[in-house]
C-alpha positions as YAML, in Angstrom:
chain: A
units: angstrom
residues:
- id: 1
  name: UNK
  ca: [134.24, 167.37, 181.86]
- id: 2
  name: UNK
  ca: [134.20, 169.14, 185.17]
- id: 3
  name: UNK
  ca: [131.52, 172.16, 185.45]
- id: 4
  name: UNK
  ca: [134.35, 174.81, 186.03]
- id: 5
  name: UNK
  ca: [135.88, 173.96, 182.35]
- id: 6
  name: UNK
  ca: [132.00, 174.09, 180.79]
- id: 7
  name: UNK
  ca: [131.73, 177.30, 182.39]
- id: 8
  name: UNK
  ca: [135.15, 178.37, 180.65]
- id: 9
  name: UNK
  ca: [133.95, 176.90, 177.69]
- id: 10
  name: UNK
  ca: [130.45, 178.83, 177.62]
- id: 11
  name: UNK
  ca: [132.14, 182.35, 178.87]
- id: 12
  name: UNK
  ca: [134.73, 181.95, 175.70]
- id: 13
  name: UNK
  ca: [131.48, 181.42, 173.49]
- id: 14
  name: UNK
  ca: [129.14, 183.95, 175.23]
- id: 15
  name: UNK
  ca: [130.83, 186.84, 173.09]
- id: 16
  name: UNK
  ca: [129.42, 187.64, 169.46]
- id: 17
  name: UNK
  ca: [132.58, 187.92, 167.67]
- id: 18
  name: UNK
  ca: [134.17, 184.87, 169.41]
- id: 19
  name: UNK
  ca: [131.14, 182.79, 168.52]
- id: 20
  name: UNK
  ca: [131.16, 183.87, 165.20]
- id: 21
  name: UNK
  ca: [135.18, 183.25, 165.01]
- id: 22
  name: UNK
  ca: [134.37, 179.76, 166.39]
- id: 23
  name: UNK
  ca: [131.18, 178.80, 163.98]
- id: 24
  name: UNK
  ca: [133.50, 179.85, 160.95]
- id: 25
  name: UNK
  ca: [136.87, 177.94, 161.79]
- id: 26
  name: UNK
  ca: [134.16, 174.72, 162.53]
- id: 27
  name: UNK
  ca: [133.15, 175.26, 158.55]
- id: 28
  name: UNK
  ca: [136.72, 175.15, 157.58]
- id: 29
  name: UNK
  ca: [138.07, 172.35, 159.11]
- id: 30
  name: UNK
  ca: [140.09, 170.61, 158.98]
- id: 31
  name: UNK
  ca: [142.32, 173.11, 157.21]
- id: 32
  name: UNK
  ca: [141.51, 176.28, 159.29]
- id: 33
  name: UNK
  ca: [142.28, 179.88, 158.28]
- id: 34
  name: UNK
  ca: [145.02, 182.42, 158.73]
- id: 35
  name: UNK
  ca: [144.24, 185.04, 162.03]
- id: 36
  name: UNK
  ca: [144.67, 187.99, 159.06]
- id: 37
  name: UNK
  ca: [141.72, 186.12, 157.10]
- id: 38
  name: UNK
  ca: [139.48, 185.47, 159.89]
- id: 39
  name: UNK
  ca: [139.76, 189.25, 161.14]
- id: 40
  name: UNK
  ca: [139.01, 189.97, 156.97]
- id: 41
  name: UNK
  ca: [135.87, 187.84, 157.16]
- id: 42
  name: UNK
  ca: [134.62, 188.76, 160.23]
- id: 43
  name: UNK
  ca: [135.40, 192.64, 159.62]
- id: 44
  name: UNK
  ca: [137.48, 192.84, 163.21]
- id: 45
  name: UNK
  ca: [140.58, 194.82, 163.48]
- id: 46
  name: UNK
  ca: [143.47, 192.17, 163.92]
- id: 47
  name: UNK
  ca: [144.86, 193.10, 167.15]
- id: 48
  name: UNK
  ca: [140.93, 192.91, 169.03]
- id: 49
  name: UNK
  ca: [141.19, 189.37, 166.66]
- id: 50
  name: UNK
  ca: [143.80, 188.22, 168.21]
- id: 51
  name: UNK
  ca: [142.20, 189.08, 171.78]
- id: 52
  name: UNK
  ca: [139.20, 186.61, 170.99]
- id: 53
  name: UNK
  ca: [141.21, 184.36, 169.40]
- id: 54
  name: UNK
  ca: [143.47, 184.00, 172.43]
- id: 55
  name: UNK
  ca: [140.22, 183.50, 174.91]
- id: 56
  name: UNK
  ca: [139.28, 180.76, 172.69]
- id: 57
  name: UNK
  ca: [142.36, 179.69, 172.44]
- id: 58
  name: UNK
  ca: [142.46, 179.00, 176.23]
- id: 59
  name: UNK
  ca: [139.10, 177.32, 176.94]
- id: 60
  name: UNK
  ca: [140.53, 175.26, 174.45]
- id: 61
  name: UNK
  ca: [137.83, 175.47, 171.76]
- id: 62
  name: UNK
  ca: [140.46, 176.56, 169.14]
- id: 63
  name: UNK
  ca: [144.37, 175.37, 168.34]
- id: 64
  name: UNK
  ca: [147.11, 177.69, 166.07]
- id: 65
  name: UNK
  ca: [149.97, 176.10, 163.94]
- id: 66
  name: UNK
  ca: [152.21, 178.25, 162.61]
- id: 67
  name: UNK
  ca: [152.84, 177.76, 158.94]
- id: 68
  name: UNK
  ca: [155.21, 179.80, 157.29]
- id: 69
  name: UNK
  ca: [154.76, 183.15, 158.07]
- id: 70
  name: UNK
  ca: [151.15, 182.73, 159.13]
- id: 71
  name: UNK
  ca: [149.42, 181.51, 162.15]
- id: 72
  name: UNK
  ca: [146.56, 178.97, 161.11]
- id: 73
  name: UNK
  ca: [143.98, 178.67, 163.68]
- id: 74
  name: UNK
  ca: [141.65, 175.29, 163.54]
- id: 75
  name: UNK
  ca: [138.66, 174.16, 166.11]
- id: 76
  name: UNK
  ca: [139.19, 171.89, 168.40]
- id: 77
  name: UNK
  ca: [136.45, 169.70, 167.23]
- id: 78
  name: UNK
  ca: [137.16, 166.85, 170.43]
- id: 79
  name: UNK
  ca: [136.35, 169.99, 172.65]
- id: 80
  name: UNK
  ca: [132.95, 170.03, 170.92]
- id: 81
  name: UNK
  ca: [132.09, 166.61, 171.50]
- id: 82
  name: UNK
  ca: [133.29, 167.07, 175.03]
- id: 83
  name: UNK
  ca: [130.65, 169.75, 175.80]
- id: 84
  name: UNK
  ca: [128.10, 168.76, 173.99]
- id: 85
  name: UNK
  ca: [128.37, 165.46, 176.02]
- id: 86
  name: UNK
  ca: [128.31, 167.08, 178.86]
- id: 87
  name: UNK
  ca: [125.01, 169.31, 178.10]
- id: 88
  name: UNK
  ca: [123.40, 165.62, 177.49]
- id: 89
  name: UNK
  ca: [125.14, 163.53, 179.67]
- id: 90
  name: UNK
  ca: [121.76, 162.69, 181.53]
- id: 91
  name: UNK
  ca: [119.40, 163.35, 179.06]
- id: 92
  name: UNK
  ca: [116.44, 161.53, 178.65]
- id: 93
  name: UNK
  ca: [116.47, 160.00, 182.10]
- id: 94
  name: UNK
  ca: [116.62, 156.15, 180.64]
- id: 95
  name: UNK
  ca: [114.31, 156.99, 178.08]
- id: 96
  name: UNK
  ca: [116.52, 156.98, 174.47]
- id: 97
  name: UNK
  ca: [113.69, 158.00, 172.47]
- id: 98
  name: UNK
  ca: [113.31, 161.46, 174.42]
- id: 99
  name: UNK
  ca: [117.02, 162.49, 173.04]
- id: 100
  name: UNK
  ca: [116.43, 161.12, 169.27]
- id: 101
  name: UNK
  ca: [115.70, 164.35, 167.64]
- id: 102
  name: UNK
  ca: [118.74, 165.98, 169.21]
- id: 103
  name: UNK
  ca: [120.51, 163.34, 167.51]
- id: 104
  name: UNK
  ca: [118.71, 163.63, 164.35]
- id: 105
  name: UNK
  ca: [119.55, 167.33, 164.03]
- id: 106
  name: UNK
  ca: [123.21, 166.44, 164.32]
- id: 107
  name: UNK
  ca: [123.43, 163.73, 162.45]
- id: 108
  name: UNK
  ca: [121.27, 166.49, 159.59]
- id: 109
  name: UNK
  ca: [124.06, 168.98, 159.95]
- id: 110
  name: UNK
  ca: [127.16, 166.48, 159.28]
- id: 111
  name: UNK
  ca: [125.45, 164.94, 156.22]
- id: 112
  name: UNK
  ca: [127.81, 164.96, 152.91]
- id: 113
  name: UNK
  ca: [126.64, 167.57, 150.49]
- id: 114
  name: UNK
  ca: [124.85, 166.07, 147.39]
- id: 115
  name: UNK
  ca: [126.81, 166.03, 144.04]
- id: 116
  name: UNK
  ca: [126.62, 168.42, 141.64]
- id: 117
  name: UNK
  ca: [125.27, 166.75, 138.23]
- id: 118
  name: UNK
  ca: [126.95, 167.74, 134.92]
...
Protein backbone atom coordinates (compact mmCIF):
# COMPACT_ATOMS: atom_id res chain seq x y z
CA UNK A 1 0.00 0.00 0.00
CA UNK A 2 1.48 3.31 -1.00
CA UNK A 3 1.58 6.09 1.93
CA UNK A 4 -0.78 8.50 -0.07
CA UNK A 5 -3.73 5.70 0.06
CA UNK A 6 -2.90 5.11 4.11
CA UNK A 7 -3.21 8.67 4.45
CA UNK A 8 -6.72 8.46 2.58
CA UNK A 9 -7.46 5.65 4.56
CA UNK A 10 -6.65 7.37 8.08
CA UNK A 11 -8.37 10.92 6.96
CA UNK A 12 -11.73 8.73 6.08
CA UNK A 13 -11.34 7.21 9.72
CA UNK A 14 -10.17 10.38 11.58
CA UNK A 15 -13.95 11.53 11.84
CA UNK A 16 -16.16 10.25 14.89
CA UNK A 17 -19.19 9.37 13.06
CA UNK A 18 -17.29 7.72 10.14
CA UNK A 19 -15.33 5.62 12.60
CA UNK A 20 -18.20 4.69 14.36
CA UNK A 21 -20.11 3.90 10.84
CA UNK A 22 -17.01 1.78 10.02
CA UNK A 23 -16.58 -0.21 13.60
CA UNK A 24 -20.42 -1.11 13.24
CA UNK A 25 -20.64 -2.38 9.49
CA UNK A 26 -17.13 -4.54 10.65
CA UNK A 27 -19.67 -6.24 13.45
CA UNK A 28 -22.13 -7.01 10.81
CA UNK A 29 -20.38 -8.56 8.24
CA UNK A 30 -20.66 -10.16 6.13
CA UNK A 31 -24.29 -9.16 5.66
CA UNK A 32 -23.97 -5.34 6.22
CA UNK A 33 -26.84 -2.92 6.94
CA UNK A 34 -29.19 -0.68 5.04
CA UNK A 35 -27.76 3.36 4.89
CA UNK A 36 -31.50 4.16 6.61
CA UNK A 37 -30.44 1.65 9.55
CA UNK A 38 -27.01 2.74 10.04
CA UNK A 39 -28.13 6.56 10.20
CA UNK A 40 -31.03 4.89 12.90
CA UNK A 41 -28.23 3.36 14.96
CA UNK A 42 -25.88 5.87 14.88
CA UNK A 43 -28.61 8.73 15.48
CA UNK A 44 -27.27 10.79 12.13
CA UNK A 45 -29.65 12.46 9.86
CA UNK A 46 -29.54 10.37 6.52
CA UNK A 47 -28.44 12.87 4.11
CA UNK A 48 -24.99 13.91 6.57
CA UNK A 49 -25.05 9.65 6.52
CA UNK A 50 -24.75 9.43 3.30
CA UNK A 51 -21.84 12.19 3.27
CA UNK A 52 -19.64 9.82 5.56
CA UNK A 53 -20.68 6.99 3.98
CA UNK A 54 -19.55 8.26 0.59
CA UNK A 55 -15.89 9.35 2.13
CA UNK A 56 -15.60 5.89 3.24
CA UNK A 57 -16.85 4.73 0.44
CA UNK A 58 -13.90 6.24 -1.53
CA UNK A 59 -10.84 5.38 0.60
CA UNK A 60 -12.32 2.22 -0.03
CA UNK A 61 -12.92 1.02 3.55
CA UNK A 62 -16.65 0.38 2.76
CA UNK A 63 -18.64 -1.22 -0.53
CA UNK A 64 -22.79 -0.66 -1.26
CA UNK A 65 -24.98 -3.27 -3.15
CA UNK A 66 -28.12 -2.31 -3.92
CA UNK A 67 -30.79 -4.77 -2.94
CA UNK A 68 -34.16 -4.08 -3.69
CA UNK A 69 -35.03 -0.85 -2.81
CA UNK A 70 -32.22 -0.46 -0.31
CA UNK A 71 -28.61 0.26 -0.50
CA UNK A 72 -26.61 -2.30 1.77
CA UNK A 73 -23.34 -1.03 2.74
CA UNK A 74 -20.57 -3.82 3.94
CA UNK A 75 -16.67 -3.22 5.05
CA UNK A 76 -14.22 -3.86 2.99
CA UNK A 77 -12.55 -6.22 5.30
CA UNK A 78 -9.27 -6.86 2.53
CA UNK A 79 -8.84 -2.98 3.02
CA UNK A 80 -8.31 -3.76 6.72
CA UNK A 81 -5.79 -6.26 6.32
CA UNK A 82 -4.15 -3.97 3.82
CA UNK A 83 -3.57 -1.21 6.41
CA UNK A 84 -3.04 -2.92 9.16
CA UNK A 85 -0.13 -4.56 7.17
CA UNK A 86 1.10 -1.64 6.35
CA UNK A 87 1.18 -0.06 10.09
CA UNK A 88 3.39 -3.40 10.80
CA UNK A 89 5.04 -4.01 7.79
CA UNK A 90 8.51 -3.55 9.63
CA UNK A 91 7.67 -4.26 12.93
CA UNK A 92 9.80 -5.88 15.19
CA UNK A 93 12.96 -5.25 13.22
CA UNK A 94 13.75 -9.27 12.76
CA UNK A 95 12.73 -9.89 16.11
CA UNK A 96 9.06 -11.97 15.85
CA UNK A 97 8.62 -12.11 19.42
CA UNK A 98 8.49 -8.13 19.75
CA UNK A 99 5.09 -8.20 17.46
CA UNK A 100 3.43 -11.40 19.32
CA UNK A 101 1.07 -9.57 21.50
CA UNK A 102 -0.20 -7.48 18.61
CA UNK A 103 -1.01 -10.69 17.19
CA UNK A 104 -2.44 -12.12 20.23
CA UNK A 105 -4.91 -9.25 20.59
CA UNK A 106 -6.16 -9.98 17.11
CA UNK A 107 -6.25 -13.28 17.07
CA UNK A 108 -8.50 -12.47 20.91
CA UNK A 109 -10.92 -10.31 19.00
CA UNK A 110 -11.76 -12.89 16.00
CA UNK A 111 -12.26 -15.79 18.45
CA UNK A 112 -15.81 -17.71 17.94
CA UNK A 113 -18.19 -16.82 20.69
CA UNK A 114 -18.70 -19.70 23.24
CA UNK A 115 -22.05 -21.67 23.06
CA UNK A 116 -24.81 -20.99 24.91
CA UNK A 117 -25.69 -24.20 27.18
CA UNK A 118 -29.36 -25.27 27.49
Amino acid sequence: MKSTVAIEVFAALSQSTRLDTFRLLMKHEPEGLAAGEIARRLDVPQNTMSSHLAVLARAGLIEAERRSRSIIYRAVVHRVEEITSFLVQDCCGGRPELCQPLVAAFSSCCAPAPEATA
